[in-house]
C-alpha positions as CSV (number, residue, x, y, z in Angstrom):
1,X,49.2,94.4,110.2
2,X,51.6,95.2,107.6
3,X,51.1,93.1,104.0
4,X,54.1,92.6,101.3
5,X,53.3,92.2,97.6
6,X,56.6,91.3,96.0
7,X,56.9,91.8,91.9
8,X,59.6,90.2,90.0
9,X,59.6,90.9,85.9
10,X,62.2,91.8,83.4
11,X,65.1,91.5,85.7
12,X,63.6,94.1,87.9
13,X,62.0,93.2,91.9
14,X,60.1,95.5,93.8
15,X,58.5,95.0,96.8
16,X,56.0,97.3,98.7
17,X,54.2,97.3,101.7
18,X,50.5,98.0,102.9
19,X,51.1,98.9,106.7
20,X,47.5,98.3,107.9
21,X,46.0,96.0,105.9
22,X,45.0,94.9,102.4
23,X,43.0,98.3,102.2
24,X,46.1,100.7,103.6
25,X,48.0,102.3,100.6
26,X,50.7,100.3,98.7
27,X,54.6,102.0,99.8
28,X,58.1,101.3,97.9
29,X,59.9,99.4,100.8
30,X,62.8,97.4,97.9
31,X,63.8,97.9,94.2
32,X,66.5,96.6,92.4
33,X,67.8,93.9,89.7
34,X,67.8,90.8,90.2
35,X,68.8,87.1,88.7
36,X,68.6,83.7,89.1
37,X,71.2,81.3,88.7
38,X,69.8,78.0,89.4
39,X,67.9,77.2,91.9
40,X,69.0,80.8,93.4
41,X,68.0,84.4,93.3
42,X,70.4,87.2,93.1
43,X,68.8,90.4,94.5
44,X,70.9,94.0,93.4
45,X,74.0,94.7,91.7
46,X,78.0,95.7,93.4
47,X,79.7,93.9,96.0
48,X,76.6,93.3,98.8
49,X,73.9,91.5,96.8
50,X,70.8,89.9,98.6
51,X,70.6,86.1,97.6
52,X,67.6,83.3,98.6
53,X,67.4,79.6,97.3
54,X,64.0,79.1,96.3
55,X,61.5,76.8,95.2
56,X,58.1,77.0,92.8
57,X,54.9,74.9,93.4
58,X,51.6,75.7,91.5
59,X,51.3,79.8,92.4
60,X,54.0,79.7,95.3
61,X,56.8,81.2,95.2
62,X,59.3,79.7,98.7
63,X,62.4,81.4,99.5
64,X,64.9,80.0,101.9
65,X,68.4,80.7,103.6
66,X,68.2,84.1,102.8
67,X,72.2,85.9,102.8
68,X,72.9,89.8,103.0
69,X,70.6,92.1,103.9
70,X,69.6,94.3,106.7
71,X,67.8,93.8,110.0
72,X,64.3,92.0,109.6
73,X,65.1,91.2,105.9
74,X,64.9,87.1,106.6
75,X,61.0,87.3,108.5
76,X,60.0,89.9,105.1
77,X,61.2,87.6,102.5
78,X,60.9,84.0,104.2
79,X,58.4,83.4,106.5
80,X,55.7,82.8,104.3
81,X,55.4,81.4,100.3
82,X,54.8,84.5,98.0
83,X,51.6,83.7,96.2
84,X,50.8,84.7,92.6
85,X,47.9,86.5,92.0
């Protein structure tokens, strides 16, 4: 079971990964800048940015029709609402 805990402050994302569980040790797996220009994010700088529409209820954080990226990319960041904790 791997578990993503994505963090998004200052301009700066990063999101790690505990590959066995909540109890496994936290990894780097992504780190870069991002922005948001309306109802968009705007993951990394240069000519092959990462970009997700998104939406905000309560603590849940959706992101939809992710573009750019690698292999795998769209099940990491979409398949389930980032919740705030």
């Amino acid at each position: 079971m791997a578990v993503y805990e994505l963090t998004l402050k200052n301009g700066t994302v990063q999101l790690a990964v505990r590959i066995g569980g909540l109890k496994a040790p936290l990894e780097p797996a992504y780190s870069g800048s991002f922005r948001v220009e309306r109802n968009q994010f705007i993951f990394g700088d240069g000519g092959n940015p990462l970009t997700a529409k998104f939406t905000v209820n309560a603590d849940a954080l959706t992101l939809k029709d992710l573009q750019g990226g690698q292999c795998g990319d769209i099940a990491i960041w979409t398949t389930k609402p980032w919740t705030r904790r």
